[in-house]
PDB file of N, CA, C and O in Angstrom:
ATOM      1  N   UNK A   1      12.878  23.432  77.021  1.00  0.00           N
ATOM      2  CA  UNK A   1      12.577  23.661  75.627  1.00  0.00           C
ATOM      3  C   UNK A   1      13.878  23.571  74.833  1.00  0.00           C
ATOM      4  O   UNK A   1      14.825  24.313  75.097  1.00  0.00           O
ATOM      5  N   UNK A   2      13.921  22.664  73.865  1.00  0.00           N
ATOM      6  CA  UNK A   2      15.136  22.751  73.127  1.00  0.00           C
ATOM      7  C   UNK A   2      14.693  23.736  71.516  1.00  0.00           C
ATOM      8  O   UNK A   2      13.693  24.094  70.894  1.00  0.00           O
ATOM      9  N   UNK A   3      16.452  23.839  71.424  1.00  0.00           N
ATOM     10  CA  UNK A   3      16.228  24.697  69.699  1.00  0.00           C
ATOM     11  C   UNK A   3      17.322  23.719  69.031  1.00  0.00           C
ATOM     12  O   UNK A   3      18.277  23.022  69.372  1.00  0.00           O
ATOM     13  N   UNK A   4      16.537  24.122  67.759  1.00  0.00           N
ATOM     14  CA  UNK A   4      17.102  22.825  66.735  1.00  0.00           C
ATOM     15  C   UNK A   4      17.573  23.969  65.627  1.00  0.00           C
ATOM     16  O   UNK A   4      16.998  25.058  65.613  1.00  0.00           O
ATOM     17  N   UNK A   5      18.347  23.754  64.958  1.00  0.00           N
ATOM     18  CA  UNK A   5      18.962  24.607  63.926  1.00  0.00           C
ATOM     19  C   UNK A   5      19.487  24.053  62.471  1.00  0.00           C
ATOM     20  O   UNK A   5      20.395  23.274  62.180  1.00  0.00           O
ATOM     21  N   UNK A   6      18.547  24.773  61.690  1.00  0.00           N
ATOM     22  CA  UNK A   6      18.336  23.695  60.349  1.00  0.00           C
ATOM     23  C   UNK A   6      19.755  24.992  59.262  1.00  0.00           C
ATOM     24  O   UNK A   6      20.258  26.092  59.489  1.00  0.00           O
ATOM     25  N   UNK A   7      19.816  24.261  58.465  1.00  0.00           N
ATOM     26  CA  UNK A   7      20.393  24.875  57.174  1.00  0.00           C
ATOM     27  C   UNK A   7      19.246  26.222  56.479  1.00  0.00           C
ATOM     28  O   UNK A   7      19.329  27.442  56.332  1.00  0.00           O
ATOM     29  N   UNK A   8      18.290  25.236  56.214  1.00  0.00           N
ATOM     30  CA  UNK A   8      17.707  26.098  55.353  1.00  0.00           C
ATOM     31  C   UNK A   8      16.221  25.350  55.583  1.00  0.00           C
ATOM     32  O   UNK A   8      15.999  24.197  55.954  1.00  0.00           O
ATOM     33  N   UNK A   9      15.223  26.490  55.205  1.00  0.00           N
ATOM     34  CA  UNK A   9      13.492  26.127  55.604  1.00  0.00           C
ATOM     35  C   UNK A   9      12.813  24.847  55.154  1.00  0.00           C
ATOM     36  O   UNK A   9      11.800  24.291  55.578  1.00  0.00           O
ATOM     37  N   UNK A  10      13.929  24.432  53.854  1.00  0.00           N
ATOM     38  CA  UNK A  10      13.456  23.180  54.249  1.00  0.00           C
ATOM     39  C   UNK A  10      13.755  22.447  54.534  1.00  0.00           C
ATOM     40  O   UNK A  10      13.052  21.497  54.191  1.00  0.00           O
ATOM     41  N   UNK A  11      14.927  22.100  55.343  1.00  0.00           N
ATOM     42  CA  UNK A  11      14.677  20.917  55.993  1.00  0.00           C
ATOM     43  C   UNK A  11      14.182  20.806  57.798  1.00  0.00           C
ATOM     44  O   UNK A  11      14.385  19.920  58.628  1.00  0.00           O
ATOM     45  N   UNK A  12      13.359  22.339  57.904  1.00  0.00           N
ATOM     46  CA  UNK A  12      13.059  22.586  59.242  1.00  0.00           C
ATOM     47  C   UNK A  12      12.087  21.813  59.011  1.00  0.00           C
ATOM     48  O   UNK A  12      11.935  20.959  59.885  1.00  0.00           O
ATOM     49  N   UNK A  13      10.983  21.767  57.716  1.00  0.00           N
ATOM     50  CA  UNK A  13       9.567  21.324  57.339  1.00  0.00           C
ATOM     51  C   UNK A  13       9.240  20.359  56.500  1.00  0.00           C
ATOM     52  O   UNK A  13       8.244  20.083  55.830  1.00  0.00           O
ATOM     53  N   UNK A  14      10.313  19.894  56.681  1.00  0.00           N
ATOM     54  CA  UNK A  14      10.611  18.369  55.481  1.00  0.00           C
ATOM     55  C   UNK A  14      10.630  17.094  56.559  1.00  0.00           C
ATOM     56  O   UNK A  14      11.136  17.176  57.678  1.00  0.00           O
ATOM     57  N   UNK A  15       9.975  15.879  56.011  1.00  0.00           N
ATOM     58  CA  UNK A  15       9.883  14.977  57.260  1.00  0.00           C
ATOM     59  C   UNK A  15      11.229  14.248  56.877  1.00  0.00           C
ATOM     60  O   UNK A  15      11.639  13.626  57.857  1.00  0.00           O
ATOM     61  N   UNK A  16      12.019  14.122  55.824  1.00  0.00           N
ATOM     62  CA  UNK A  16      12.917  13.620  55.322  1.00  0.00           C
ATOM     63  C   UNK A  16      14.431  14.527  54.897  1.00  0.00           C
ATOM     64  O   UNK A  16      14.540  15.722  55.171  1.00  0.00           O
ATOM     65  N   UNK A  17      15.175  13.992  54.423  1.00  0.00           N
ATOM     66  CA  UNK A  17      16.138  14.975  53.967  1.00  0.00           C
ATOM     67  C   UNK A  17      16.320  14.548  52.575  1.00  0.00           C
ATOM     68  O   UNK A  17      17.278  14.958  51.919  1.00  0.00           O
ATOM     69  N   UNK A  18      15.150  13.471  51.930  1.00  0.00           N
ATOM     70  CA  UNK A  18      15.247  13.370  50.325  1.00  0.00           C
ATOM     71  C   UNK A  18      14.112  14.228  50.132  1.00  0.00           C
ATOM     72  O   UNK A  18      14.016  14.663  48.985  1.00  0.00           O
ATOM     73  N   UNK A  19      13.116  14.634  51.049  1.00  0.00           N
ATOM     74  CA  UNK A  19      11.968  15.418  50.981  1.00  0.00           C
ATOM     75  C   UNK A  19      12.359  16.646  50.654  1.00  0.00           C
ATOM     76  O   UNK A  19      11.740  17.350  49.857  1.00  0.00           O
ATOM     77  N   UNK A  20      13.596  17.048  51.348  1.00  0.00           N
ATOM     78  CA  UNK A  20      14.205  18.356  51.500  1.00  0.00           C
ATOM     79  C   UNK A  20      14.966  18.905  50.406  1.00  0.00           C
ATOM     80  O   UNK A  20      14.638  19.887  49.740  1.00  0.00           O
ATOM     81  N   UNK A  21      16.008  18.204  50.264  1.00  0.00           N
ATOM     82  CA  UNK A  21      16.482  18.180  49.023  1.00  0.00           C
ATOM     83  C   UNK A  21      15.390  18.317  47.660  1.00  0.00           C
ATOM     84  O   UNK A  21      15.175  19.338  47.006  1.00  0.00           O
ATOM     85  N   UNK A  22      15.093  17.645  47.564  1.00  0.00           N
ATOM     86  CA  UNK A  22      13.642  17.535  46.803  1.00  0.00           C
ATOM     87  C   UNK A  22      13.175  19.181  46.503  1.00  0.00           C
ATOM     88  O   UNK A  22      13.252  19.844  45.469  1.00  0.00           O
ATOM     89  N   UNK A  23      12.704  19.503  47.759  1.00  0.00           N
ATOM     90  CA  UNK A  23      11.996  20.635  47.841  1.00  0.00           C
ATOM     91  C   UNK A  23      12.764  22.055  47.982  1.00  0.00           C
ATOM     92  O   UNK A  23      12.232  23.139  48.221  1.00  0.00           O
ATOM     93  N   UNK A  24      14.082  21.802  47.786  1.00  0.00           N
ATOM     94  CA  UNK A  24      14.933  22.802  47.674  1.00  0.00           C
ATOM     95  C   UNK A  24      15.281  22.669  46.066  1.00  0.00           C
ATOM     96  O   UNK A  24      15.656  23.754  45.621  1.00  0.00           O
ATOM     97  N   UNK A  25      15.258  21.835  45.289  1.00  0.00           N
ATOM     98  CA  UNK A  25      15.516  21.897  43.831  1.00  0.00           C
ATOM     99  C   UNK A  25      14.410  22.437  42.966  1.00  0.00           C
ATOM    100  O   UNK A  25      14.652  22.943  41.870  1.00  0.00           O
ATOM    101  N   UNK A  26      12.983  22.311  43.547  1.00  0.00           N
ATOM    102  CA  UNK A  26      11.586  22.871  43.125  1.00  0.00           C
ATOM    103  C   UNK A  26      11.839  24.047  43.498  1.00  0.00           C
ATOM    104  O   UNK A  26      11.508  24.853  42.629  1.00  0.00           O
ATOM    105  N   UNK A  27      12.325  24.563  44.496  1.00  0.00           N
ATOM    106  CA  UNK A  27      12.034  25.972  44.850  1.00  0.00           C
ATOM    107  C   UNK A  27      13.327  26.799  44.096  1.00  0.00           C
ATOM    108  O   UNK A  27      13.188  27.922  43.610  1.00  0.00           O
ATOM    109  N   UNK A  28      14.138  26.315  44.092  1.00  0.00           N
ATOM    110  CA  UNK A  28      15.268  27.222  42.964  1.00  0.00           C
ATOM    111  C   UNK A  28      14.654  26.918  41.714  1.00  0.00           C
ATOM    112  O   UNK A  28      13.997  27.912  41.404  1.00  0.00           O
ATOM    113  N   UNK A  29      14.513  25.777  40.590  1.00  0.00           N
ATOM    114  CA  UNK A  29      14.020  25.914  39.224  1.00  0.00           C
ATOM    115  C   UNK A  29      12.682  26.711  39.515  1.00  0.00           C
ATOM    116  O   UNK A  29      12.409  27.309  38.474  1.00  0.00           O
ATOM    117  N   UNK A  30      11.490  27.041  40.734  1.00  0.00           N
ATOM    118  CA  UNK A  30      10.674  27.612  40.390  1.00  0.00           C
ATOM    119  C   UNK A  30      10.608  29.358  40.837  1.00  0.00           C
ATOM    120  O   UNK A  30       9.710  30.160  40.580  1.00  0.00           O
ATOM    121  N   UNK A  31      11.882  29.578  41.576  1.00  0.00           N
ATOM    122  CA  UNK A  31      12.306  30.508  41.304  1.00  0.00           C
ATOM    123  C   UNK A  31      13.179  31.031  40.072  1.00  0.00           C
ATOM    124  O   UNK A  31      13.419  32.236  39.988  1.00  0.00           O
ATOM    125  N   UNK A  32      13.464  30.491  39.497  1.00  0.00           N
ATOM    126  CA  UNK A  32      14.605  30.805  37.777  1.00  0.00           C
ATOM    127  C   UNK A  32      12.891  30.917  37.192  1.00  0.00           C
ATOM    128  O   UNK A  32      12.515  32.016  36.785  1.00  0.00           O
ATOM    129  N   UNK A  33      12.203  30.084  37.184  1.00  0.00           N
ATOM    130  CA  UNK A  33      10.993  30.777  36.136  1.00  0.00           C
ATOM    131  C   UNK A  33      10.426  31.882  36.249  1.00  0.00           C
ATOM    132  O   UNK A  33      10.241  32.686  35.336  1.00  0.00           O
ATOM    133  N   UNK A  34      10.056  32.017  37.580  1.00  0.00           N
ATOM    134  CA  UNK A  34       9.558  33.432  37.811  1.00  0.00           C
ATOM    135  C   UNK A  34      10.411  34.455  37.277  1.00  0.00           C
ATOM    136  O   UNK A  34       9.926  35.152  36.385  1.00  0.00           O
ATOM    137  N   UNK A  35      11.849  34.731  37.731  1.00  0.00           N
ATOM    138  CA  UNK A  35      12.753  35.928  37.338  1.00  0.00           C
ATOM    139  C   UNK A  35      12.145  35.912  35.590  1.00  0.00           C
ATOM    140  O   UNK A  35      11.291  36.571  34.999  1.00  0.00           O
ATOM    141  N   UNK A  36      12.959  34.948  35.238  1.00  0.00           N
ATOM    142  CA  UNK A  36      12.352  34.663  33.615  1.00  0.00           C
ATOM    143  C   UNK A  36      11.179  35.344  32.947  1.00  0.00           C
ATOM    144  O   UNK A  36      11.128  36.053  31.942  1.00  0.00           O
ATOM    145  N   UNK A  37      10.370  34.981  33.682  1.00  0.00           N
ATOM    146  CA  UNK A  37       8.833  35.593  33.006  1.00  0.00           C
ATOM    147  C   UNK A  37       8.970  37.276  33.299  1.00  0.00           C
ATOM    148  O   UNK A  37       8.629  38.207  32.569  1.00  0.00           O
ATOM    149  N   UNK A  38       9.557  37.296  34.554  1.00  0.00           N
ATOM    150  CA  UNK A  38       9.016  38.956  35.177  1.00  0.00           C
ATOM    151  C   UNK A  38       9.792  39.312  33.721  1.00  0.00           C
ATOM    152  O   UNK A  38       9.283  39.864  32.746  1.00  0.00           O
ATOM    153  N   UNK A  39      11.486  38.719  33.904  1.00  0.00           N
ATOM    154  CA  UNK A  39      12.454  39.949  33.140  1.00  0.00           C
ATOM    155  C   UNK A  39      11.929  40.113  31.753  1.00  0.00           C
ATOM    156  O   UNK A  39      12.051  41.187  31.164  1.00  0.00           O
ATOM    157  N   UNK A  40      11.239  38.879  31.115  1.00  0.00           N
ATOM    158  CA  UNK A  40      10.702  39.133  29.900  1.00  0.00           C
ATOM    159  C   UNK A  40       9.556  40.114  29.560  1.00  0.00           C
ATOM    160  O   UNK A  40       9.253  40.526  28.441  1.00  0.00           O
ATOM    161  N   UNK A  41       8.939  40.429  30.829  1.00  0.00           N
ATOM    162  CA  UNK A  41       7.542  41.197  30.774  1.00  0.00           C
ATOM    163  C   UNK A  41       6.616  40.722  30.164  1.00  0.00           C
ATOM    164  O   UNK A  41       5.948  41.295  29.302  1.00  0.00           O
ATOM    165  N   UNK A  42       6.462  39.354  30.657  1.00  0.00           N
ATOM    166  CA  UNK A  42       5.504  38.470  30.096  1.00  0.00           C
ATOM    167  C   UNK A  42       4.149  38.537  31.159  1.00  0.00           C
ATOM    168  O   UNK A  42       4.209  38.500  32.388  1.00  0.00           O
ATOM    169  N   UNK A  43       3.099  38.629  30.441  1.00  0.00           N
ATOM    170  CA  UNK A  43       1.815  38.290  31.480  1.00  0.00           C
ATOM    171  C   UNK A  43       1.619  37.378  32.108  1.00  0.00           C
ATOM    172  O   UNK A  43       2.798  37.055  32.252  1.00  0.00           O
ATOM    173  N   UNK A  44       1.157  36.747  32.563  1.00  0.00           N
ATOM    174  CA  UNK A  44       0.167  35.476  33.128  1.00  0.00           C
ATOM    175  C   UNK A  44      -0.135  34.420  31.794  1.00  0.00           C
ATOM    176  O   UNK A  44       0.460  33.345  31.868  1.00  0.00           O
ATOM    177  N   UNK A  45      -0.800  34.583  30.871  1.00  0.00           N
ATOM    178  CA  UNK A  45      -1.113  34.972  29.812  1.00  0.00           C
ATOM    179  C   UNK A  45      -0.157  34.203  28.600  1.00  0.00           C
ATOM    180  O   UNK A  45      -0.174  33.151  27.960  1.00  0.00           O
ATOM    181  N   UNK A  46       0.529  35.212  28.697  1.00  0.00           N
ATOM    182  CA  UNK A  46       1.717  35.186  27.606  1.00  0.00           C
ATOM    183  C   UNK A  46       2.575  33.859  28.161  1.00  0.00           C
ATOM    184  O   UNK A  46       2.483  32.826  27.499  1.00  0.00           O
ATOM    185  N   UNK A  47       3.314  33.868  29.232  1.00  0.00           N
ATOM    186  CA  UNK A  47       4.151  33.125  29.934  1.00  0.00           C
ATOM    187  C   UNK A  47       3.115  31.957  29.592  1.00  0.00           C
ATOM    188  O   UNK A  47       3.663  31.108  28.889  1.00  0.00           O
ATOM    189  N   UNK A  48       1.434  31.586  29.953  1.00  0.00           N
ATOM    190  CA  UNK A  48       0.482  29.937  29.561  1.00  0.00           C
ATOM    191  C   UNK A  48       1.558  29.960  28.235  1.00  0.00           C
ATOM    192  O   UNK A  48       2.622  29.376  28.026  1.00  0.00           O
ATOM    193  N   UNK A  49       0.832  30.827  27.528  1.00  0.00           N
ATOM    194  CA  UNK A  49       1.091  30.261  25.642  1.00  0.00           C
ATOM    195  C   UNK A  49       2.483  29.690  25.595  1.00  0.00           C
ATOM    196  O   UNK A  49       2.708  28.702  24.896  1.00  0.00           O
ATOM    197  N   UNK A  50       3.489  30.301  26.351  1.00  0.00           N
ATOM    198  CA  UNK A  50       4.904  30.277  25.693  1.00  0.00           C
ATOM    199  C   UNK A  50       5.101  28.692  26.754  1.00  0.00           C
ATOM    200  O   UNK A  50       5.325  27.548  26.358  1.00  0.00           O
ATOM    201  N   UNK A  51       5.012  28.935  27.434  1.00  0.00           N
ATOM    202  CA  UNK A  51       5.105  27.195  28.676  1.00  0.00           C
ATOM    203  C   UNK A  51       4.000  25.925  28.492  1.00  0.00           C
ATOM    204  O   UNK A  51       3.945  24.860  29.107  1.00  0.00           O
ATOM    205  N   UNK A  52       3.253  26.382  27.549  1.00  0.00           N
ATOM    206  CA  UNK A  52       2.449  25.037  27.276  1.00  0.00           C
ATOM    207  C   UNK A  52       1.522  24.913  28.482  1.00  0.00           C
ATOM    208  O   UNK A  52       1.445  23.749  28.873  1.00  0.00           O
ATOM    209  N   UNK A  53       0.929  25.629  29.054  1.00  0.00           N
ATOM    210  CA  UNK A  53       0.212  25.132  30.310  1.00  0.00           C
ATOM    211  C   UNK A  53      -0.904  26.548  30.387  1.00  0.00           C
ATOM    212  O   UNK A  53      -0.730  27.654  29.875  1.00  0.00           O
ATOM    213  N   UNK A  54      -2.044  26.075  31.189  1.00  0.00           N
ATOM    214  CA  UNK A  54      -3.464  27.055  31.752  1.00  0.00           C
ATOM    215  C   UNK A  54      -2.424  28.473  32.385  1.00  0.00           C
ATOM    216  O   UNK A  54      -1.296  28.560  32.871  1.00  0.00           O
ATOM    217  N   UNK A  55      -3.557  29.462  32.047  1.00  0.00           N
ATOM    218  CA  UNK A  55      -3.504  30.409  33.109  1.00  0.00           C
ATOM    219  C   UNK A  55      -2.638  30.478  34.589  1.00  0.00           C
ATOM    220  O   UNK A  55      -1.626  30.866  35.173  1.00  0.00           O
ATOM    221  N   UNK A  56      -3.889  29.785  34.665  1.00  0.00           N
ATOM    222  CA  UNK A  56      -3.736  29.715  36.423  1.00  0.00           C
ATOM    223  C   UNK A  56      -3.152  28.709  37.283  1.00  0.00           C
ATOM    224  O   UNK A  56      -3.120  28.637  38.511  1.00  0.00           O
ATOM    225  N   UNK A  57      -2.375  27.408  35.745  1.00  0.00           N
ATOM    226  CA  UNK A  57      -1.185  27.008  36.162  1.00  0.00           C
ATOM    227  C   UNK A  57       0.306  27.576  36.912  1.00  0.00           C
ATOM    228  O   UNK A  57       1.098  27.046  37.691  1.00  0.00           O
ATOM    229  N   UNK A  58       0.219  29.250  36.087  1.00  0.00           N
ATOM    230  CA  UNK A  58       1.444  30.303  35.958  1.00  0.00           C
ATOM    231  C   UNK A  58       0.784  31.253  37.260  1.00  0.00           C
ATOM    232  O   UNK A  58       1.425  31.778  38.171  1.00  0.00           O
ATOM    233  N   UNK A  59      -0.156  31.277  37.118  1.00  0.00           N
ATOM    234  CA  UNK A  59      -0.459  31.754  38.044  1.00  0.00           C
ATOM    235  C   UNK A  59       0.151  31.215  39.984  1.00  0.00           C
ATOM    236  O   UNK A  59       0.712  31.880  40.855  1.00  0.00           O
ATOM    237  N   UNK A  60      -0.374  29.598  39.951  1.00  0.00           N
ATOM    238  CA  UNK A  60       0.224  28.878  41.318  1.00  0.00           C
ATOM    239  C   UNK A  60       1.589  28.766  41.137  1.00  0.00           C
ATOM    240  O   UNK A  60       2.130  28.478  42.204  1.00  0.00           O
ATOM    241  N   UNK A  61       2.562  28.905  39.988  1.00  0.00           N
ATOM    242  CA  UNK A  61       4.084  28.910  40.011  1.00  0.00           C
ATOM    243  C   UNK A  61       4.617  30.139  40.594  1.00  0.00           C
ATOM    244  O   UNK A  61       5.656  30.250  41.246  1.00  0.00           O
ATOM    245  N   UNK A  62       3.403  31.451  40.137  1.00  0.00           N
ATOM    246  CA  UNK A  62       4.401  32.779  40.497  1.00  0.00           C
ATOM    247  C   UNK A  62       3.721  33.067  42.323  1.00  0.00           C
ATOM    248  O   UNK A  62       4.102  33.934  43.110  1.00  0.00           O
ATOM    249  N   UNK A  63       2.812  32.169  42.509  1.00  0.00           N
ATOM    250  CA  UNK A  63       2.214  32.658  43.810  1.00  0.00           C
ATOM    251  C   UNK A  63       3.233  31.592  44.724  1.00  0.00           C
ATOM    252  O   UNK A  63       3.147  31.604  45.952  1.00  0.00           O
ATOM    253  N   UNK A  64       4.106  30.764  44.087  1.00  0.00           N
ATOM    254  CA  UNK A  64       4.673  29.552  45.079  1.00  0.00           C
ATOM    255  C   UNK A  64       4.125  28.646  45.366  1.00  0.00           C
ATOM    256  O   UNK A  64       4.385  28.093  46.434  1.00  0.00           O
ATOM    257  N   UNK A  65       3.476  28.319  44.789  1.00  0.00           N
ATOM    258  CA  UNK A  65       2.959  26.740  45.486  1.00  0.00           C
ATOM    259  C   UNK A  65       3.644  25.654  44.709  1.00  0.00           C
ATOM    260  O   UNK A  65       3.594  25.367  43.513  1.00  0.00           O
ATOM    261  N   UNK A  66       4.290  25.137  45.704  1.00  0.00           N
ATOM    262  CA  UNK A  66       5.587  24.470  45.421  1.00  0.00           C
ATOM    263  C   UNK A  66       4.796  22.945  45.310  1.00  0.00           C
ATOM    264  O   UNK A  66       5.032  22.087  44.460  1.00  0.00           O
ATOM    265  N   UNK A  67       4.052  22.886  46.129  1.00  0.00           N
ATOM    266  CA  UNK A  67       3.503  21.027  46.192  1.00  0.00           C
ATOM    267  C   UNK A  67       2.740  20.861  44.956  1.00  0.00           C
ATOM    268  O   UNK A  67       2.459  19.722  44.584  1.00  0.00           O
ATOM    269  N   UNK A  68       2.277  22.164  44.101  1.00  0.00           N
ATOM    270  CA  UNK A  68       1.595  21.866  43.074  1.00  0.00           C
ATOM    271  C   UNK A  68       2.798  21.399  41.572  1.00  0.00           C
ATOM    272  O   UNK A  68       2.481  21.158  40.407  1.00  0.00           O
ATOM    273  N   UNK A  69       3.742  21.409  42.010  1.00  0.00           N
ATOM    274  CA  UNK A  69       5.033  20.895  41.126  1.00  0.00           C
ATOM    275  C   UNK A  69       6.083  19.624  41.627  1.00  0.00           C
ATOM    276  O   UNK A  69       6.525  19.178  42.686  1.00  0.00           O
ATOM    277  N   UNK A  70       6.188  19.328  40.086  1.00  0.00           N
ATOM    278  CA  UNK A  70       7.023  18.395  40.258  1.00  0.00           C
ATOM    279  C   UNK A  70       8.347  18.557  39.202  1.00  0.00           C
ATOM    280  O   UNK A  70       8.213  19.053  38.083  1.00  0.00           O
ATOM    281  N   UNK A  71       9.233  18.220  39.561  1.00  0.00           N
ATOM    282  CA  UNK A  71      10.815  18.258  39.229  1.00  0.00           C
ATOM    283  C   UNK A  71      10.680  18.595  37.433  1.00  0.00           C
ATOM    284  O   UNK A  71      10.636  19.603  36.729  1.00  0.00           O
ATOM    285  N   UNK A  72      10.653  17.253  37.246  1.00  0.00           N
ATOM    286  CA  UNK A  72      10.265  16.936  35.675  1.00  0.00           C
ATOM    287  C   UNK A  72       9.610  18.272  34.981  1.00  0.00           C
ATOM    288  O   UNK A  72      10.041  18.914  34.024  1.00  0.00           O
ATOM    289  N   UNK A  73       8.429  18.486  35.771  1.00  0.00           N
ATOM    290  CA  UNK A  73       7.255  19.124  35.222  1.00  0.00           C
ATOM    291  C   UNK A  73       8.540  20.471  34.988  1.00  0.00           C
ATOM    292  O   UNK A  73       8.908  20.586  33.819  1.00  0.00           O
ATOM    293  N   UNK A  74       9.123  21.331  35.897  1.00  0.00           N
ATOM    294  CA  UNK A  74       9.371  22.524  36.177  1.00  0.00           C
ATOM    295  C   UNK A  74      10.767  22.608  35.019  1.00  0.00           C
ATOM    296  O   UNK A  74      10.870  23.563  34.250  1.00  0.00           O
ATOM    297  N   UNK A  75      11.559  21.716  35.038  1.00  0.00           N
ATOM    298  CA  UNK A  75      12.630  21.512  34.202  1.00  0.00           C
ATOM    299  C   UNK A  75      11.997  21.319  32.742  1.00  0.00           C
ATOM    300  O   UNK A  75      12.938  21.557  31.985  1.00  0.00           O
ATOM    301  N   UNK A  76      11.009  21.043  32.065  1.00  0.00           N
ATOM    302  CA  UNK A  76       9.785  20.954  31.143  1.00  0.00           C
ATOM    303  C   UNK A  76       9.611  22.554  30.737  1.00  0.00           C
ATOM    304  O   UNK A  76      10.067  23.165  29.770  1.00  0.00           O
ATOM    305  N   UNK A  77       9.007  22.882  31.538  1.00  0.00           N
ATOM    306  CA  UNK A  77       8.524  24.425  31.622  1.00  0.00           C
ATOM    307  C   UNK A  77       9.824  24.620  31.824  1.00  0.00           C
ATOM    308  O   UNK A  77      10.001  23.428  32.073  1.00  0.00           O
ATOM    309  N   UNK A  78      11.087  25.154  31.957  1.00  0.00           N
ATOM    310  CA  UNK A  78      12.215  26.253  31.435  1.00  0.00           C
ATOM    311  C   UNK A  78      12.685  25.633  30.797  1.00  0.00           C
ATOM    312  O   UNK A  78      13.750  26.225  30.621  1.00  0.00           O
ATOM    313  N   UNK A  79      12.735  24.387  29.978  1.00  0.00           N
ATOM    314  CA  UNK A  79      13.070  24.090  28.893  1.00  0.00           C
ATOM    315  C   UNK A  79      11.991  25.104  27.461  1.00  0.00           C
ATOM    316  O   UNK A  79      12.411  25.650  26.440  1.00  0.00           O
ATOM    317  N   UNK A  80      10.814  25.016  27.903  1.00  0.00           N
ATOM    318  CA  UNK A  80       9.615  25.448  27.117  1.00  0.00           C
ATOM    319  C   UNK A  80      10.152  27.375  26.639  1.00  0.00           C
ATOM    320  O   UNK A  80       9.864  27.971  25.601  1.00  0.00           O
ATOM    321  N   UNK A  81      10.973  27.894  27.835  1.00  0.00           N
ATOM    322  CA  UNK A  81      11.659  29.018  27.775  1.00  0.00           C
ATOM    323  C   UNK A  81      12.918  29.429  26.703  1.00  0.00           C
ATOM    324  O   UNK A  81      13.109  30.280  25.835  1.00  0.00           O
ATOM    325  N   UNK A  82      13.366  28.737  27.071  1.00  0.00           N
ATOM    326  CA  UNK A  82      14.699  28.372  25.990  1.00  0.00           C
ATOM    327  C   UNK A  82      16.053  28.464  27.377  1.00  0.00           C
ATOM    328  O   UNK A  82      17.259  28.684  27.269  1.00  0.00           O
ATOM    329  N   UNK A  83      15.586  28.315  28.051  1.00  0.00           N
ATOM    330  CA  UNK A  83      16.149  28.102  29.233  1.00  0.00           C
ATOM    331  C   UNK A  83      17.419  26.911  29.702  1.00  0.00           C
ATOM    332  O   UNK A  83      17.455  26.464  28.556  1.00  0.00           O
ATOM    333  N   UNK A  84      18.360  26.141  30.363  1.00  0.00           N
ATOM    334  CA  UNK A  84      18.600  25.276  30.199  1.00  0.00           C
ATOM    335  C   UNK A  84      19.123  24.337  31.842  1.00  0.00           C
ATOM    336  O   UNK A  84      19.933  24.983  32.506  1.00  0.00           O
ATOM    337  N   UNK A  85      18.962  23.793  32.080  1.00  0.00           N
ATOM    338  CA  UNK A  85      19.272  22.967  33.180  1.00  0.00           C
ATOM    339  C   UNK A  85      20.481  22.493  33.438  1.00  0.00           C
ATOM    340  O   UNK A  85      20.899  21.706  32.589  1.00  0.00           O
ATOM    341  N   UNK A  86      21.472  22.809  34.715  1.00  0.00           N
ATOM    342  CA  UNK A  86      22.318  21.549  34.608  1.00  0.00           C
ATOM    343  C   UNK A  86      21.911  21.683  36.624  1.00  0.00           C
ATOM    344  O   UNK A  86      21.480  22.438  37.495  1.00  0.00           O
ATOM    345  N   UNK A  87      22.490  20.234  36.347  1.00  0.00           N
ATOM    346  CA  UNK A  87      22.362  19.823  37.852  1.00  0.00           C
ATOM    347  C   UNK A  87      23.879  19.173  38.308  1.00  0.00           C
ATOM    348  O   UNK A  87      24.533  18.357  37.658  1.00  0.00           O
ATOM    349  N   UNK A  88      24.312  19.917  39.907  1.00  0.00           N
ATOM    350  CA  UNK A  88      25.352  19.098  40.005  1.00  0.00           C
ATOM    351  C   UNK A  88      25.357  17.624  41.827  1.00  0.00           C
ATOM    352  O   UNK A  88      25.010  17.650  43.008  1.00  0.00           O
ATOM    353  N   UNK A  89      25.643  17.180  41.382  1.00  0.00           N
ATOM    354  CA  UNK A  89      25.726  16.165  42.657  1.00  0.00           C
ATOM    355  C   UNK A  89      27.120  16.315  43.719  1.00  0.00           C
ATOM    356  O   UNK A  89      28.298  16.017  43.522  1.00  0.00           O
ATOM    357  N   UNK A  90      26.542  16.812  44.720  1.00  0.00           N
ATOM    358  CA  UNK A  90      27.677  16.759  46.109  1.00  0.00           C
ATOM    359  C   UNK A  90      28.048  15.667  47.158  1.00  0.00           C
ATOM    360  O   UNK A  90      27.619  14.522  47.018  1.00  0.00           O
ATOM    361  N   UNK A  91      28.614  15.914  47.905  1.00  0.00           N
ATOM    362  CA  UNK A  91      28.871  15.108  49.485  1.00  0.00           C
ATOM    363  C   UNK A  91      28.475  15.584  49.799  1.00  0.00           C
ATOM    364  O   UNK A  91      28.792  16.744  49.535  1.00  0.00           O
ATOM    365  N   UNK A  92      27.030  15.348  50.961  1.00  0.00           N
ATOM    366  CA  UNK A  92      26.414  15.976  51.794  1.00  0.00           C
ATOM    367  C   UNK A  92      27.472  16.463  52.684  1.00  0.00           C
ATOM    368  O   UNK A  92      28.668  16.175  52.631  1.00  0.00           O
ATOM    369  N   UNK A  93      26.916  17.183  53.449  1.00  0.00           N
ATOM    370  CA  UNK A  93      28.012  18.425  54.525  1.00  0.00           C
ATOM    371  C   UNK A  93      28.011  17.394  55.753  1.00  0.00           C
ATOM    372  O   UNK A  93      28.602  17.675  56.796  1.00  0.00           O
TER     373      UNK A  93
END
């Protein structure tokens, strides 16, 4: 039996490492929204009206469902916050 030893969860569950990457930039901007909404004491609710989107859009962001997002979309929504984005580019390790 071998063991394999990843960085981080996703690229244990990523078939790619643009998949991964990918899915490590969704999961930090969709973690910055959540903090956001909690620290504001915004509802479910409140957070639709103020982000332009359903209910139970805010709802699958604060429960994690990460495949239900896309990059654009999430950088959209904390722009919609007053929020702001920067992104930086590395040498992989």
């Amino acid at each position: 039996m071998s063991h394999e030893t990843f960085a981080c969860v996703w690229d244990a569950i990523a078939d790619t490492a643009g998949e991964a990457e990918n899915m490590k930039l969704r999961s930090a901007l969709m973690m910055a929204l959540e903090q956001h909404i909690r620290a504001q004491g915004w509802t479910q609710t409140e957070a639709a009206r103020r982000l332009g989107v359903t209910q139970p859009r805010v709802s699958d962001l604060l429960r994690g469902k990460i495949n239900l997002f896309a990059l654009d979309t999430l950088v959209n929504m904390l722009s919609a916050t007053g929020l702001h984005v920067e992104m930086r580019v590395l040498e992989a390790a």
